[in-house]
PALUM-7239 format. One record per residue (C-alpha): residue in one letter; x, y, z; residue number from 1. Coordinates in steps of 0.05 Angstrom, whole numbers, plus 32768, in hexadecimal, padded with zeros to 4 digits. Example, Ala and Ser with C-alpha at 12.3 -4.5 7.8 and 13.67 -1.06 7.14 Angstrom:
BEGIN
+------+------+-------+------+-----+
! rest ! east ! north !   up !  nr !
+------+------+-------+------+-----+
!    a ! 80F6 !  7FA6 ! 809C !   1 !
!    s ! 8111 !  7FEB ! 808F !   2 !
+------+------+-------+------+-----+
***
This chain:
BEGIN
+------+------+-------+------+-----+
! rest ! east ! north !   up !  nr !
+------+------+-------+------+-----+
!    x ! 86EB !  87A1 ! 8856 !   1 !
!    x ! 8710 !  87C0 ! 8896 !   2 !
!    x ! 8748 !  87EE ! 8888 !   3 !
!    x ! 875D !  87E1 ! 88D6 !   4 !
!    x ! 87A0 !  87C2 ! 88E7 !   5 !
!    x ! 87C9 !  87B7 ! 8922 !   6 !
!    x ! 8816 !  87CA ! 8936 !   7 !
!    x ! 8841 !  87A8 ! 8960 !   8 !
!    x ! 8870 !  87D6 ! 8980 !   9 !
!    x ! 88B6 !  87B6 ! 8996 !  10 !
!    x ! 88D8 !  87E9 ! 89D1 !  11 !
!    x ! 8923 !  87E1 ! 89D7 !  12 !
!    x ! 8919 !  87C9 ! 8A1F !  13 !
!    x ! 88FB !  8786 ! 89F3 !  14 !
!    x ! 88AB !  8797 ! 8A14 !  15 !
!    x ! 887F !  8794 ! 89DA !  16 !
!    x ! 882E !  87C2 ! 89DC !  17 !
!    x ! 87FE !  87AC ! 89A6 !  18 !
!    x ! 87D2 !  87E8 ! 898C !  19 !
!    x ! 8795 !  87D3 ! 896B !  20 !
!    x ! 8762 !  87F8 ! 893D !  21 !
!    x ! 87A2 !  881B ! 891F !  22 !
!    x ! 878E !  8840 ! 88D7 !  23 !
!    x ! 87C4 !  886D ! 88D1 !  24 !
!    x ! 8811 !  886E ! 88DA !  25 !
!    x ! 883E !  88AB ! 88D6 !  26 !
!    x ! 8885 !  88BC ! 88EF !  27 !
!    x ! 889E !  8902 ! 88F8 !  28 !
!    x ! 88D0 !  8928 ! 891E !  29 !
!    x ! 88E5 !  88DC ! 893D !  30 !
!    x ! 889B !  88CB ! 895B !  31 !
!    x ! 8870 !  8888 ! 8946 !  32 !
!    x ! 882B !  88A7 ! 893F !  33 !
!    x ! 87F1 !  8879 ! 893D !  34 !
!    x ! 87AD !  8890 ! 892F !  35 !
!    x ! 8767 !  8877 ! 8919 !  36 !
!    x ! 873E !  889A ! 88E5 !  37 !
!    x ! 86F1 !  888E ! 88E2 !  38 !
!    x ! 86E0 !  88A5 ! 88A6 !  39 !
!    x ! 8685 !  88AF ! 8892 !  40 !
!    x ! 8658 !  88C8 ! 8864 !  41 !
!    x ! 864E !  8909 ! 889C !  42 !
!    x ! 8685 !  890D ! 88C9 !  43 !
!    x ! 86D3 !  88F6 ! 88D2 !  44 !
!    x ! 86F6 !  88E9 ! 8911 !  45 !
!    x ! 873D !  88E1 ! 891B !  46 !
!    x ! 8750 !  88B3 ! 895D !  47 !
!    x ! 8793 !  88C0 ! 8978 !  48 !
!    x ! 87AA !  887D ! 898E !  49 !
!    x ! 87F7 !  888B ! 89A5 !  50 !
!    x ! 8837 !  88A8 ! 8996 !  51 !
!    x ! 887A !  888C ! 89AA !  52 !
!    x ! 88C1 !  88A7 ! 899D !  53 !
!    x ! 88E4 !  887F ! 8962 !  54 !
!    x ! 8927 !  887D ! 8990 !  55 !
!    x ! 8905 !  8852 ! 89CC !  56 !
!    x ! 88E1 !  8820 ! 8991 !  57 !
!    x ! 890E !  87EA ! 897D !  58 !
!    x ! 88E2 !  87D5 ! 893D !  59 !
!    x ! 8891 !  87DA ! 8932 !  60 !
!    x ! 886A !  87AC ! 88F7 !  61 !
!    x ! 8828 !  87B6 ! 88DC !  62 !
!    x ! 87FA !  877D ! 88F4 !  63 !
!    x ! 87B8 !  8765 ! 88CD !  64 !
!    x ! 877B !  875F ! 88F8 !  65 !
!    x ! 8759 !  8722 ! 88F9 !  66 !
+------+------+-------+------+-----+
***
C-alpha cells in the first residue's frame, strides 16, 4: 500500500503544475509546502518537493496516484 499522492496546483493566472510523489502537506505563514517522507527500518529522509505562496494559488486538490 503507497501512502503517495499527487496535488494539482491551480495559479490565479489559470496555469496548473502537477507535483507527484507528494506525502506531506502543510501551510504556514501563507506558503503551500509539499514534501516527501521516506520513512525505513534504518534511516528517514525528508524530500522537499516545493513551496508556493497561498496568495499566487487559486485552489490545490489532493490527487490519488494510480
Amino acid at each position: 500500500m503507497s501512502d503517495f499522492f499527487s496535488v494539482r496546483i491551480t495559479f490565479m493566472d489559470d496555469r496548473e503544475e502537477l507535483v507527484e510523489w507528494v506525502t506531506r502537506t502543510d501551510t504556514a505563514d501563507g506558503v503551500l509546502t509539499l514534501r516527501q517522507e521516506n520513512r525505513g527500518s534504518y534511516f528517514s529522509d525528508t524530500k522537499h518537493l516545493g513551496s508556493y505562496p497561498i496568495a499566487n494559488i487559486r485552489h490545490w486538490k489532493r490527487e490519488e496516484r494510480r
